[in-house]
Every structure is written in C-alpha cells, then in structure tokens.
LODO-563435 format. One line per 3 residues: number of its first residue (from 1); their letters; for each residue z, x, y of N, C-alpha, C. Coordinates in steps of 0.001 Angstrom, whole numbers. Layout:
# LODO-563435
NUM = A = Z:X:Y:Z:X:Y:Z:X:Y ~ ...
***
This chain:
# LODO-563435
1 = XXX = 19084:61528:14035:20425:61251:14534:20649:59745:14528 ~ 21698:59197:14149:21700:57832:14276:22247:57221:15155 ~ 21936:55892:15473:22044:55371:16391:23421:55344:16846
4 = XXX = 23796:55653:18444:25300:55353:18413:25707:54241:18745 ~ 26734:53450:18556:27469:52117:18754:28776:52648:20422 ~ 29256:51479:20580:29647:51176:21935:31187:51054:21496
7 = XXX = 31537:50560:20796:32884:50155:19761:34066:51410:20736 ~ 35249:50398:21182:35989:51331:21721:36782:52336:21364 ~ 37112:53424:21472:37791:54515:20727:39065:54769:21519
10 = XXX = 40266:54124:21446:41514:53974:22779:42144:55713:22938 ~ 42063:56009:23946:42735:57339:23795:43758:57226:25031 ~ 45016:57235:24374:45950:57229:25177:46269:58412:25938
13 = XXX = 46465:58284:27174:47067:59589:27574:48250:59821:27905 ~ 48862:60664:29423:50139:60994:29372:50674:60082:30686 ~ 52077:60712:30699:52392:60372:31608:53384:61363:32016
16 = XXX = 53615:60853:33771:54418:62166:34265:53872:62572:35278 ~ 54212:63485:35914:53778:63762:37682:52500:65600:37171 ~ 51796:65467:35765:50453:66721:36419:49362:65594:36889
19 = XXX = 48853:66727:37568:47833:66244:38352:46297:66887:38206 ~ 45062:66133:38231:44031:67089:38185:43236:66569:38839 ~ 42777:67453:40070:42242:67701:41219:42878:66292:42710
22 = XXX = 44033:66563:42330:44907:66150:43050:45407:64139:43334 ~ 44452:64245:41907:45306:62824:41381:46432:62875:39851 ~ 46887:61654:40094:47925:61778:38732:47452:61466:37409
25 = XXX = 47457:62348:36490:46922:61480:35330:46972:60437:34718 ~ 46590:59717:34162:47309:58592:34377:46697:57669:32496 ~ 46297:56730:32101:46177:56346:31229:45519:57142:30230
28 = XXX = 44335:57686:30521:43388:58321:29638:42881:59834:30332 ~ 43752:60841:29238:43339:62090:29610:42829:63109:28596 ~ 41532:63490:29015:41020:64469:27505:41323:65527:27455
31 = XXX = 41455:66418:26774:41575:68261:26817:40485:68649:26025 ~ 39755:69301:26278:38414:69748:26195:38478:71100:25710 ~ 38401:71523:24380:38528:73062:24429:37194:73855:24642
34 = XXX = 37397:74619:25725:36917:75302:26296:35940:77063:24746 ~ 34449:76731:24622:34164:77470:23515:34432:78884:23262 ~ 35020:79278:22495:35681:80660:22203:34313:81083:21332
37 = XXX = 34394:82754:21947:33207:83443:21637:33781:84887:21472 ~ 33094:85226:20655:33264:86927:20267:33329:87965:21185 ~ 32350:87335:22329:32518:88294:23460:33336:87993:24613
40 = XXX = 33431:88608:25064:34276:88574:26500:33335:87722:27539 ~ 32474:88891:27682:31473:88155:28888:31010:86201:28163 ~ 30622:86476:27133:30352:85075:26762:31489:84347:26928
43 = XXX = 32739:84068:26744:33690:83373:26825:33404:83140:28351 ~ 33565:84003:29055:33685:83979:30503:32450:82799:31187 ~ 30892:82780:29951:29521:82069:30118:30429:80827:29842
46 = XXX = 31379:80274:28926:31440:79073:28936:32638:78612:29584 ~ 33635:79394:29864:34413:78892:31036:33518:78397:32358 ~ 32943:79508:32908:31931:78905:33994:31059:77546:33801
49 = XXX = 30452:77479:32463:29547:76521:32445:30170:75153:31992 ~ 31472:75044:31376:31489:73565:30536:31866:72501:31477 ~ 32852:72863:33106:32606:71700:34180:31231:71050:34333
52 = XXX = 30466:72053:34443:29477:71504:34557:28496:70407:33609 ~ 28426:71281:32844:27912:70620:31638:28628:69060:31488 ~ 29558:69161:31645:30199:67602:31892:30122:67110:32516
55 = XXX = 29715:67343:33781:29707:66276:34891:28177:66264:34607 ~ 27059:67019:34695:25810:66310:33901:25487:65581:32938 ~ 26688:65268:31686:26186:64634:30778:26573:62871:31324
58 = XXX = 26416:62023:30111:26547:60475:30536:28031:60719:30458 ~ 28898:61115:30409:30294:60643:31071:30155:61186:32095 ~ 29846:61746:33056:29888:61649:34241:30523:60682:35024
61 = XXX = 29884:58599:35100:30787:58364:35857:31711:57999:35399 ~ 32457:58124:34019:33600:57929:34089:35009:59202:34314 ~ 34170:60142:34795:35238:61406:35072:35851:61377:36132
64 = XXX = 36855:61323:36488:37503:60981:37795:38217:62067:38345 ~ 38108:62891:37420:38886:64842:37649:38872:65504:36758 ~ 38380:67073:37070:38444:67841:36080:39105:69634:36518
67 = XXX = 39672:69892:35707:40543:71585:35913:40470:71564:34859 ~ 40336:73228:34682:40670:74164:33925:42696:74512:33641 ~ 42593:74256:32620:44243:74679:32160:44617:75696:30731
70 = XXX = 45285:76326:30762:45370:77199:29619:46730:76410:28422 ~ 46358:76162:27535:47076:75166:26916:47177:76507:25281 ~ 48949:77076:25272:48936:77616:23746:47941:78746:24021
73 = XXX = 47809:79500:25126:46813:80563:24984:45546:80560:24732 ~ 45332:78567:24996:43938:78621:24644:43163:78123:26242 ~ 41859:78230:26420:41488:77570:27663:41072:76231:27263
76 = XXX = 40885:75125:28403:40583:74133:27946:40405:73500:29512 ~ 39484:72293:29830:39503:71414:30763:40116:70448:30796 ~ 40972:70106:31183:41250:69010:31499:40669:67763:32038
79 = XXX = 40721:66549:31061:39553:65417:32474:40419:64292:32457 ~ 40521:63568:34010:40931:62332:33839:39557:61216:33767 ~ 39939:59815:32647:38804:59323:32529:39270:57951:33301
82 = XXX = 38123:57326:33683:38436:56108:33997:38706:54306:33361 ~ 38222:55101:32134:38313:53795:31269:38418:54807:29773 ~ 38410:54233:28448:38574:54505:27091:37545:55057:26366
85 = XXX = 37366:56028:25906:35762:56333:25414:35533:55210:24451 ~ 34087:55080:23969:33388:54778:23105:32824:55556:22398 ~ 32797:54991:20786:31974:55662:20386:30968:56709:20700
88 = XXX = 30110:55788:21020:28977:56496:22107:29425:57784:22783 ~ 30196:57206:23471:31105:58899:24299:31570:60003:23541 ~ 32039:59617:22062:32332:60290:21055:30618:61506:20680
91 = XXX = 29749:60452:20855:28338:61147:20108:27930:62287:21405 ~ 28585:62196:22480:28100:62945:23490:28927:64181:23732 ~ 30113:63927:22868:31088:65120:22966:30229:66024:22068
94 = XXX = 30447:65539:20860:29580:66554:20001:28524:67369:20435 ~ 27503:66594:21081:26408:67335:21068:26650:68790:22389 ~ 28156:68489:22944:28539:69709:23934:28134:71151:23789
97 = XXX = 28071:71656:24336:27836:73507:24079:28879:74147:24957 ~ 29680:73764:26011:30575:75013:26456:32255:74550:26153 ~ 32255:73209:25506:33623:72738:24920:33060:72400:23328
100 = XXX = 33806:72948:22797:33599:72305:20978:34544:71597:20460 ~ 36211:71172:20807:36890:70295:20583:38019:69722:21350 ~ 38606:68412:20851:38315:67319:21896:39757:66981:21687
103 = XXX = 40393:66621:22350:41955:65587:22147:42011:64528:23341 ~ 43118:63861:22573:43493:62830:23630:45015:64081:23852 ~ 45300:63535:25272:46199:64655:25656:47708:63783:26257
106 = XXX = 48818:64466:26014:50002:63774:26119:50889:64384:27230 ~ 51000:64376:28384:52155:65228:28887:53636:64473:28182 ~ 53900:63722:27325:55178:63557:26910:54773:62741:26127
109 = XXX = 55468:61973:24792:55782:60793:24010:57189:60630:23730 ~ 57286:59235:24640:58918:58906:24603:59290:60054:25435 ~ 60372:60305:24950:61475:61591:26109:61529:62609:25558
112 = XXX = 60234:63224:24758:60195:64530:24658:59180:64944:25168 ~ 59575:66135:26138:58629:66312:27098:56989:67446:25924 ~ 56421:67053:26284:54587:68228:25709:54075:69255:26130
115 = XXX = 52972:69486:26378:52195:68411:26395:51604:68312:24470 ~ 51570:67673:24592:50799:67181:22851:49264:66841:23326 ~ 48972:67242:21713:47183:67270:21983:47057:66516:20502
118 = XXX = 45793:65381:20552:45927:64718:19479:44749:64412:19546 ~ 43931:65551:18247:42548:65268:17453:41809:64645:17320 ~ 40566:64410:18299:39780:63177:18246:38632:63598:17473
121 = XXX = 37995:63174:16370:37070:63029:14979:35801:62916:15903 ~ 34853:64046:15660:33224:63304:16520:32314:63483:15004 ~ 31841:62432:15285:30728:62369:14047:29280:63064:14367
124 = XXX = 29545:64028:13681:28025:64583:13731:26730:64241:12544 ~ 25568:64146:13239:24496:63840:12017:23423:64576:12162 ~ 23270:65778:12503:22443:67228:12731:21044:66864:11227
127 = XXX = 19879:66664:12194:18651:66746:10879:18621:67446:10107 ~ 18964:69397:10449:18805:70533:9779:20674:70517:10323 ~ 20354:71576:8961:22386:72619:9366:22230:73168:10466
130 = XXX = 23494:73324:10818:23669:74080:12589:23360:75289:12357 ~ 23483:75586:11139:23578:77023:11051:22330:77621:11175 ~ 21566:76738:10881:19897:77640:11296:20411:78034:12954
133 = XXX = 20518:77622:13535:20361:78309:15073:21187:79822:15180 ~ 22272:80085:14437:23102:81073:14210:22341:82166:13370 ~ 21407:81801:12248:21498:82217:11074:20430:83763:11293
136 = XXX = 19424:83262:12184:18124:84582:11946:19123:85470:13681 ~ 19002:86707:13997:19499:87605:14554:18136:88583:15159 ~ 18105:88465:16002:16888:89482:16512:17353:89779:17548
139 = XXX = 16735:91137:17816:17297:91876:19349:16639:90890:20753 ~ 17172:90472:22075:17340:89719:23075:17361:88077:22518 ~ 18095:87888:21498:17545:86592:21189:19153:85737:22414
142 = XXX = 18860:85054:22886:19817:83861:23941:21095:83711:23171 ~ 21631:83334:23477:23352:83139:23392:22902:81607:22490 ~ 23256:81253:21481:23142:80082:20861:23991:78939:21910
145 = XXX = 25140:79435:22682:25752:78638:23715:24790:78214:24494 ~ 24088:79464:25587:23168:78881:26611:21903:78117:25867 ~ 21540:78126:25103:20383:77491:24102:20611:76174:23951
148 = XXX = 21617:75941:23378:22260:74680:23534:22965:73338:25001 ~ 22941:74855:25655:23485:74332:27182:21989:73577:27743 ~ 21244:74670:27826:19642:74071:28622:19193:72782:27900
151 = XXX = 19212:72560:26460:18589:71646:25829:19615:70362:26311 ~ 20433:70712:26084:21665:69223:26774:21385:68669:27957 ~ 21724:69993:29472:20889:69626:30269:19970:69073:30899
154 = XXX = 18471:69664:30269:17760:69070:30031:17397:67656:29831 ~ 18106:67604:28321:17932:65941:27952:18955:65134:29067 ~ 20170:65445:29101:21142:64635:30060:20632:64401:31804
157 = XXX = 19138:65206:32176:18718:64882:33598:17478:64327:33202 ~ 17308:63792:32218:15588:63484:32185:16080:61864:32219 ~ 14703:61052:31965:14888:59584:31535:14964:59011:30471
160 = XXX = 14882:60088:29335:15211:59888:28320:16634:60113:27786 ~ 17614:60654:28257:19037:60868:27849:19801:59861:27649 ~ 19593:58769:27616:20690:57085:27180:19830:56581:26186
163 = XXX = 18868:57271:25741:18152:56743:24440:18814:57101:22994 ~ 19285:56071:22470:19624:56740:21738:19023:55262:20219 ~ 18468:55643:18903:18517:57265:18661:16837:57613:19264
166 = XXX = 17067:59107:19667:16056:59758:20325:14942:59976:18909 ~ 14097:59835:19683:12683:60682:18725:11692:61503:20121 ~ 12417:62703:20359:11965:63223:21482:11097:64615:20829
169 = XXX = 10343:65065:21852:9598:66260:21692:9773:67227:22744 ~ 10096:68503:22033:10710:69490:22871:9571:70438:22731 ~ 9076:71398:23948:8155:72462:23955:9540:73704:24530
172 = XXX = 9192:74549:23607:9605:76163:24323:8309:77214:24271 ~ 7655:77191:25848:6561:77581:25715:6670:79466:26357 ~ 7593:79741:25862:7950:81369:25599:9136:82024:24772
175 = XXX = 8946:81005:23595:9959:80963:22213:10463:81698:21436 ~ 9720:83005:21601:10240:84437:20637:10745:83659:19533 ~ 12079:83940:19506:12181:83849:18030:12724:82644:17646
178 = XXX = 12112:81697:18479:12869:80233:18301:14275:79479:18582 ~ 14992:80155:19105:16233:79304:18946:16392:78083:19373 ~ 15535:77842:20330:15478:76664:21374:14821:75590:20140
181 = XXX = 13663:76108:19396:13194:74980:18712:14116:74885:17510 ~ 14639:75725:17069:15947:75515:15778:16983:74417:16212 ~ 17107:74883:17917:18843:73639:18256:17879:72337:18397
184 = XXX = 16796:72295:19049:15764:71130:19165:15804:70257:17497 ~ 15516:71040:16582:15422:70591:15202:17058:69606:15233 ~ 17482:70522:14849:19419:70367:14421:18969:68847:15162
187 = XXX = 19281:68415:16197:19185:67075:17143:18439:66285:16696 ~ 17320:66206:15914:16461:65550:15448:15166:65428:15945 ~ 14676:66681:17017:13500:66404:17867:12603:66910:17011
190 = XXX = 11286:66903:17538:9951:67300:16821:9983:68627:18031 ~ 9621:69717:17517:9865:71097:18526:8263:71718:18375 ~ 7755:72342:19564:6514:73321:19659:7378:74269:20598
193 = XXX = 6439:75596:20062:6824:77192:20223:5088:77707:20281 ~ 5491:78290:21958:4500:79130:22107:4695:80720:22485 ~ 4056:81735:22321:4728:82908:22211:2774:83846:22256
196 = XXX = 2923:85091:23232:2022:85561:23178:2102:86477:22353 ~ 3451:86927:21866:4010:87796:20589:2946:87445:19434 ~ 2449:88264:19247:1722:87790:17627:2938:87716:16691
199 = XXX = 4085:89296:16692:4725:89358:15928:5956:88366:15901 ~ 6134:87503:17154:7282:87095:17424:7108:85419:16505 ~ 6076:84976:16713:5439:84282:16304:5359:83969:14774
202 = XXX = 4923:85396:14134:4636:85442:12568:6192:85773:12069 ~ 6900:86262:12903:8539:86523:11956:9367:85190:11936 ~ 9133:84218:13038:9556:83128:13411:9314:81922:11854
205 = XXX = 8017:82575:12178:7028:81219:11434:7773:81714:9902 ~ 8013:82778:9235:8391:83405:8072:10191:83186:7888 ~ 10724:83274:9065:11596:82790:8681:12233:81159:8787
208 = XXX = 11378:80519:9280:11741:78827:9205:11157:78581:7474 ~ 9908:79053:7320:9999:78778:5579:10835:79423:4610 ~ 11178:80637:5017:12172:81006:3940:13693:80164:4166
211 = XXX = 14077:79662:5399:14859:79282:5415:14878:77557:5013 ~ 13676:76772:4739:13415:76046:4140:13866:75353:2545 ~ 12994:77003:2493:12759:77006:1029:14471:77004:330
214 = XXX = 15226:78313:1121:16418:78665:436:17438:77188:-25 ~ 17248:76402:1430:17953:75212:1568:17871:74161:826 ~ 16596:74203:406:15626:72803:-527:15688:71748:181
217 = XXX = 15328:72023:1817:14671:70985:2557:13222:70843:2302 ~ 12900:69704:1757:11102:69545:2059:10739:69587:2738 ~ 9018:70412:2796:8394:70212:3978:7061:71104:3609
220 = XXX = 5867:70687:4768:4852:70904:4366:4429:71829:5351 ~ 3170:72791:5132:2587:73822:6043:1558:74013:6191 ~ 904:74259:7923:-601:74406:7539:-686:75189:8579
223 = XXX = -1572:76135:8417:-1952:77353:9391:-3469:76801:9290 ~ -3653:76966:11255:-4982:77223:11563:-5031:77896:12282 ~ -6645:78483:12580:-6709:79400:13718:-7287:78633:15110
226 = XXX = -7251:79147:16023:-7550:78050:16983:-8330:79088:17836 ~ -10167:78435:17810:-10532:78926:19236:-9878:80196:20260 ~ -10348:81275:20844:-10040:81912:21652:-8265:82149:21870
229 = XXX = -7787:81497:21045:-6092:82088:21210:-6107:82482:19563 ~ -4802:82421:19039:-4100:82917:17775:-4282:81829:17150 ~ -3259:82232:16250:-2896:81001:14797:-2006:80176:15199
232 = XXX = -1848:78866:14784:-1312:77734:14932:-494:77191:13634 ~ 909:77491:13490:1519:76951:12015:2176:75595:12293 ~ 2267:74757:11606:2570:73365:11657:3884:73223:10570
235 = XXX = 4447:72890:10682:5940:72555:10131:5937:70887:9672 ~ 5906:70389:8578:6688:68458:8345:7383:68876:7722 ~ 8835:69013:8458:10030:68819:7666:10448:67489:7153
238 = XXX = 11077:67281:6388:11528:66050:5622:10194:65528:5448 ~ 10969:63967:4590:10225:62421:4317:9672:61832:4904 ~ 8474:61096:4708:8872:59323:5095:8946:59658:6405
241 = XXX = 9149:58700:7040:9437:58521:8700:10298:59404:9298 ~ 11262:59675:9038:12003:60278:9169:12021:62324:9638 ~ 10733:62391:8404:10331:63772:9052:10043:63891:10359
244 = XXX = 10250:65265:10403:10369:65488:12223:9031:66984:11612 ~ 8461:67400:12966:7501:68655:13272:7881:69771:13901 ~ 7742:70553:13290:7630:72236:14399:6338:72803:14047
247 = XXX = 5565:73349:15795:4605:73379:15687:5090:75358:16404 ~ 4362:76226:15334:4483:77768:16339:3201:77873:16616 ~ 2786:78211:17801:1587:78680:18204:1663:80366:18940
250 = XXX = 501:81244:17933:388:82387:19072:-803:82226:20495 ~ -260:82167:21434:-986:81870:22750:-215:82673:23816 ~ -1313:82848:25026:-838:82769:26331:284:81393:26674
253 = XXX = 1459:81530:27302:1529:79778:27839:833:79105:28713 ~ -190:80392:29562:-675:79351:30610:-1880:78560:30019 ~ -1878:78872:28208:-3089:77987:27507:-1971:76824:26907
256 = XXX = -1229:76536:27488:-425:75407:26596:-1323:73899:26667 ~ -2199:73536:27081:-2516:72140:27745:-3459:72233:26371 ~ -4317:73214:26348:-4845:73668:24983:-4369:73363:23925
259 = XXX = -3422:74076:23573:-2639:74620:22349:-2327:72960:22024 ~ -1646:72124:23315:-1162:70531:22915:-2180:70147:22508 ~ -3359:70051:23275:-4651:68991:22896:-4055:67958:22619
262 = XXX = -3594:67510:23896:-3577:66260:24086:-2176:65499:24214 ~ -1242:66186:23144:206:65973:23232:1065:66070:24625 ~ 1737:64817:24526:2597:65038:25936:4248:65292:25020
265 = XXX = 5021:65841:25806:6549:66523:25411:7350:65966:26474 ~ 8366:65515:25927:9478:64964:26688:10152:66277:27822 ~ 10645:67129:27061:11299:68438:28150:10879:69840:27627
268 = XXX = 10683:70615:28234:10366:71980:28709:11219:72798:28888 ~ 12346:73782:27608:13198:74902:27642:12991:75993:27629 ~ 13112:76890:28479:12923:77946:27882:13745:79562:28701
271 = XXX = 14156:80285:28378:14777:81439:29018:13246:82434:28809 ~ 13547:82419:30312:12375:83633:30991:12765:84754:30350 ~ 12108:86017:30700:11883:87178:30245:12919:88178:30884
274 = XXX = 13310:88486:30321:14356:89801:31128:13949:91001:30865 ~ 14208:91982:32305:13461:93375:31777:12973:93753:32973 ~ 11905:92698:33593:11266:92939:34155:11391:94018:35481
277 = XXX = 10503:94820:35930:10943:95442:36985:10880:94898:38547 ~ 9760:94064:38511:9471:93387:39914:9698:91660:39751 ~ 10148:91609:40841:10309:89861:40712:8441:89044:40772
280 = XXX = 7549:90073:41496:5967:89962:41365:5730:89367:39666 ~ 6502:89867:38843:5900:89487:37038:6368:88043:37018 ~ 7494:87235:37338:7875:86623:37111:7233:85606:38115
283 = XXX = 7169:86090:39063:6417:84573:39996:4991:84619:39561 ~ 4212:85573:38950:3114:85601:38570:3034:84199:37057 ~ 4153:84680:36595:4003:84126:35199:4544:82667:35388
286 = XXX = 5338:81964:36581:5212:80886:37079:4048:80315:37890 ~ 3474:80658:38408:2239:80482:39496:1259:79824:38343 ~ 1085:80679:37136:167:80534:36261:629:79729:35307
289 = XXX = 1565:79169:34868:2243:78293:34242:2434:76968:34281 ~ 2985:76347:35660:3587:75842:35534:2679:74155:35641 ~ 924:74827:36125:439:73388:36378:-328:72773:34918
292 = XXX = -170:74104:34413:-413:73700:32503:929:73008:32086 ~ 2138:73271:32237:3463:72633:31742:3565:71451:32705 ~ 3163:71353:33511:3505:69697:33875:2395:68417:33728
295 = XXX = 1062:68974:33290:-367:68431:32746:464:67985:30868 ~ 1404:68722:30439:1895:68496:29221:3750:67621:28982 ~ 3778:66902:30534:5351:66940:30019:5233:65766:30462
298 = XXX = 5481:64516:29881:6060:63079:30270:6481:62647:31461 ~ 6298:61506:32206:6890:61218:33405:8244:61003:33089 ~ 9035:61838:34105:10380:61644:34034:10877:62570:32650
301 = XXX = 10348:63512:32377:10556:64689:31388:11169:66070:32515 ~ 11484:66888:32028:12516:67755:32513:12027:68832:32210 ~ 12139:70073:32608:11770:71570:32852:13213:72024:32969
304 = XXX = 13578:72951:32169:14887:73844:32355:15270:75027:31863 ~ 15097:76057:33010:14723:77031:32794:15854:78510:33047 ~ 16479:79072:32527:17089:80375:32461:16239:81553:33262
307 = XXX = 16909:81910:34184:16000:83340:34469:17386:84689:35238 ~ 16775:85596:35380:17366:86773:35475:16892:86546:37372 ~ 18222:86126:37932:17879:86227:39371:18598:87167:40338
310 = XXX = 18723:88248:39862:18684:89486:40229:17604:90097:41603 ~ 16548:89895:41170:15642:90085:42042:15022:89150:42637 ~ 14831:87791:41944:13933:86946:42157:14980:85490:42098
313 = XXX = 15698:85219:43798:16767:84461:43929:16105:82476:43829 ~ 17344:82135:43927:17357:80446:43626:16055:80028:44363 ~ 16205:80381:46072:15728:79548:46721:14003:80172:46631
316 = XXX = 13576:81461:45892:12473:81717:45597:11552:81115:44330 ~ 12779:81021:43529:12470:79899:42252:11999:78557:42499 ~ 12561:78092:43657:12273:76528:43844:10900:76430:44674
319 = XXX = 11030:77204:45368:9496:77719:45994:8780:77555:45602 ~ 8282:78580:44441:7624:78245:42744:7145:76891:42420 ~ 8434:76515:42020:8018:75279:41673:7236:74459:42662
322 = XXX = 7827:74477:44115:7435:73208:45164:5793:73650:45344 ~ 5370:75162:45114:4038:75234:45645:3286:75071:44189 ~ 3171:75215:43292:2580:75432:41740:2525:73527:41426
325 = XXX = 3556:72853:41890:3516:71526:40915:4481:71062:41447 ~ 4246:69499:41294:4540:68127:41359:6203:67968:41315 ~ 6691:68671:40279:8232:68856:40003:9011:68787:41027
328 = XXX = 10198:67910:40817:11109:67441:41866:12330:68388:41178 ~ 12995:69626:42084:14100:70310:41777:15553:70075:42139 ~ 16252:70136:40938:17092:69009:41398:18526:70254:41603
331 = XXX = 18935:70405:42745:19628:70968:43516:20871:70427:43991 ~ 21123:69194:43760:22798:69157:44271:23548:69211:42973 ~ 25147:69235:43300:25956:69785:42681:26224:68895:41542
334 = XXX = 25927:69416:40273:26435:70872:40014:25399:71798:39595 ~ 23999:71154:39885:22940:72051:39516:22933:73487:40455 ~ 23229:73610:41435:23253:74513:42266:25071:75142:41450
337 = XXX = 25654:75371:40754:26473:75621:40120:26329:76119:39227 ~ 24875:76754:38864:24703:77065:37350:24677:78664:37137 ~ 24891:79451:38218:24973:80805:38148:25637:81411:37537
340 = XXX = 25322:82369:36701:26437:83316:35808:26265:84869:35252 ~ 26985:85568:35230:26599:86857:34530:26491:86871:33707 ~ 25491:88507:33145:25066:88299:31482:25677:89525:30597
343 = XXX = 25682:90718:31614:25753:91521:31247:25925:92551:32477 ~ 26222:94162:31704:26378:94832:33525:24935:95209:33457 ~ 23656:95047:32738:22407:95107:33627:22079:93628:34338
346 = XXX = 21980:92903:33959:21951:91657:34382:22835:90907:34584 ~ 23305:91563:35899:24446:90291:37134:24351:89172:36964 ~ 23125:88793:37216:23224:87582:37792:21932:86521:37048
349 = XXX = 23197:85729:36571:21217:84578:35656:21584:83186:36165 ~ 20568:82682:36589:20686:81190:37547:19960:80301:36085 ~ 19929:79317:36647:19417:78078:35371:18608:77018:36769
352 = XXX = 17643:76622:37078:16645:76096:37477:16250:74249:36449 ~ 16656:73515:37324:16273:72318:36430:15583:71213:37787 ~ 13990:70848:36608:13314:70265:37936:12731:69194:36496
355 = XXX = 12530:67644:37704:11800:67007:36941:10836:66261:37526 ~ 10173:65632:36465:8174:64932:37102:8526:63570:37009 ~ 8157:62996:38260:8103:61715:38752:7794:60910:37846
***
C-alpha cells in the first residue's frame, strides 16, 4: 500500500438549518453510504456497525456528529467534520467495511434548495484483487463485511494504525477457509492461518495457488511437515521487497507459539466457532489459547475477536481474557457497541477487542 500524503482535499459542505446530533452543519459535511448487501439481515450488520467503525478509525477526532439519514432510498451517515479531509483521510475511507462511498454533501448551492451529493475519488492500492476475499465460497465462511470490519478495528485500536505504509503481520489462528488472511493480503500484510481442520487447511492452501496461478501473480511454495502437529505451507507472493507471506498451518491453536517459532504478529483476528452447544467449549478453547496468542502478539498489538454470545455473554468474555492473560479489554464506547444479529439461530454475536501493553 503506498504511502499516504497529508495534502488537503477541501470538501465543501452545506448550508441551512439540518442538524446532526443536535448541531448545525456547517462547513464540512460527509454522506457516507451506508454498505448495501444481498441480504436483509446483512444490510441491517452494516447499518448497525458503520457509526461505529467510524468513530474507531483515525477520523475520529475530527467527527463532531454523526446520524443515520436515508438519502434517494438509499441509507447513509451523515458526519459533521471539523476541519477538511486529507488525503490521508481519503486512504482511510477506503479501507472502510460498513460504508463503501463517500460525498461531500450539500443541503443547497446558491438558492436551489438539495440536498446534493458530490463524489469524492479514494485511491485504492490493494496488493492482491479484492476479489480474492469474495471469490472462494464455502459453507459458514464470515460475511466478507464483518472480515473486513475486525481487521480495521483491529488495526485502528492497536499502535500500529497511523503507520502508514504498514508492513504488518496478521495471525488468524482459527482460519478455516481464510478470509481473514485473503482481506489481510488485499492491505498488504504478511498473513498466518492456523486451523485444526486438516481439510480446511488443504482446500485453503489449494485454492490460494490456483488462484495465483489463474491471476499470474508470482509466487513461491514450500510445504513442510512439522514435528507433532500437521503440514505447514508457506506462500512468497510477489518480488523483490515488496513480496508479502501467507503462512497455512494444520495445528491445534493452543500450539501457535510453536507453529510461530519465534515470530511475533502485530494483531490477532479471528471469528470463533458457532454451533456450539455449551458456552463450557468456548471458554475451554479460550482458557487454552489465549496465553499462547499473547506469548505471539507485539506490544501494543490487538486481539479481535467475533463470537456467538448467545450463551456465553460480554461480561463472561472479558473474564476470559482478565484471568488467561495480560490483555487490556477495551470496553468504552463504542466498543461496548459492537453487538449484532446473525441470523434467527444466532441472535446475538458481540465482537470483543483487547490489547497487550
């Protein structure tokens, strides 16, 4: 991804007596379209989630208000800003997951009343096509939205999120079929995938080379077997410096400290397991986890995690964490805001984001 510049980008806004969250808009106002999805319930995942997602990313402090408004039958947020984006601010729209496009917004020009919406250009520079994250389809595979939501997250609460350009390393150390390390790629990170799936593992690993190959991205491969766990496939995509790594490993995760030998990872994504019958599987599979994932994650690296909290609520999750490891859970608003439905078996899915000193 290349580096972003600071260079001002003027976005005029409106004028006139709307208001959002009970100030006037006033010089600079964005409209945010809100991501349209095939499904119902998913639309409904990113109405709920894209306030948020914004007030976590680096515009944060320049947001001074934000509502939801239906603009032309479409949804969209509204934000008042406090100063003019930059560039920079431009590179942070893009990388969004619950808004995908952007205007400067007009309640009038001259004496015809609007509101007018006027097209702001974000430059994207994705390592791989987006479309790998879309492209392979397997049964429970994550919403490419929430996939994208956690990894943003993620990066936008760690100490690495104003780095730019990033050369970060992402672990999804219960990866099935990858998506987390595909949107990790797209961004330009170096990605590891751990999976006790043998099969989840070997279809994964089969389809990042065929999808390689089809593309005529270079890149090199090496399978080993490793000691007392599975096989280990290694990914150098691209050139020169520039190549980035995906590493799939078949393992337990609570052998991840292993599997790294030695590697430390900037942040930790991953959507837990759904299914389960007792909330007992899931605190089991944290208990045993989580002091291998923080022996592997950078100071000031991030953990962010999806789970089905149905049975097994917020304040039992943080528990988890506070007794297992070091991790500081970060709970005020809007992290405590991250609740949403998935489906009518699964009410209710919380998002959990904690980070290491």
């Amino acid at each position: 991804m290349k580096k972003a510049v600071t260079k001002p980008c003027p976005l005029k806004g409106s004028e006139g007596g709307q208001h959002v969250n009970g100030r006037s808009l006033s010089m600079f106002t964005l409209a945010a379209k809100i991501a349209p999805q095939r499904s119902t319930l998913y639309s409904s995942l990113a109405s709920q989630l894209a306030i948020p997602e914004l007030l976590l990313s680096p515009l944060r402090p320049v947001i001074a208000g934000a509502e939801k408004k239906e603009l032309g039958s479409q949804d969209y947020v509204l934000l008042q800003l406090d100063r003019e984006l930059t560039e920079k601010d431009l590179f942070t729209l893009s990388m969004l997951a619950m808004t995908n496009e952007f205007f400067a917004y007009h309640e009038r020009i001259g004496q015809v009343v609007g509101p007018f919406l006027r097209p702001l250009v974000l430059q994207r520079h994705p390592f791989l096509p987006e479309d790998i994250v879309a492209t392979r389809r397997y049964k429970g595979k994550t919403n490419e939205l929430l996939t994208r939501f956690l990894l943003n997250i993620a990066l936008f609460s760690s100490a690495f999120g104003h780095q730019s350009p990033w050369r970060l390393t992402v672990l999804d150390p219960l990866c099935g079929g990858g998506t987390t390390l595909f949107q990790a790629l797209v961004y330009g990170f170096d990605a590891w995938g751990i999976d006790k799936a043998k099969r989840d593992i070997e279809s994964t690993e089969a389809f990042l080379r065929g999808y390689l190959r089809e593309t005529g991205i270079p890149f090199e491969r090496r399978e080993e077997r490793l000691r007392q766990v599975g096989r280990r496939y290694t990914f150098r995509i691209g050139q020169g410096e520039e190549a980035r790594q995906c590493v799939l490993a078949h393992a337990d995760t609570a052998m991840t400290p292993a599997i790294l030998a030695g590697q430390k990872v900037h942040l930790i994504v991953a959507d837990l397991p759904y299914g389960v019958q007792h909330k007992g599987q899931i605190s089991s599979l944290m208990t045993q986890a989580l002091p291998g994932w923080q022996k592997v994650l950078r100071s000031g690296g991030v953990v962010a995690l999806a789970w089905e909290a149905t049975r097994l609520d917020r304040q039992e999750m943080m528990e988890l964490f506070n007794d297992n490891s070091n991790f500081q859970v970060l709970d005020h608003h809007p992290y405590d805001a991250l609740q949403h439905p998935v489906d009518r078996v699964i009410k209710k899915r919380d998002i959990v984001v904690a980070r290491l000193p």
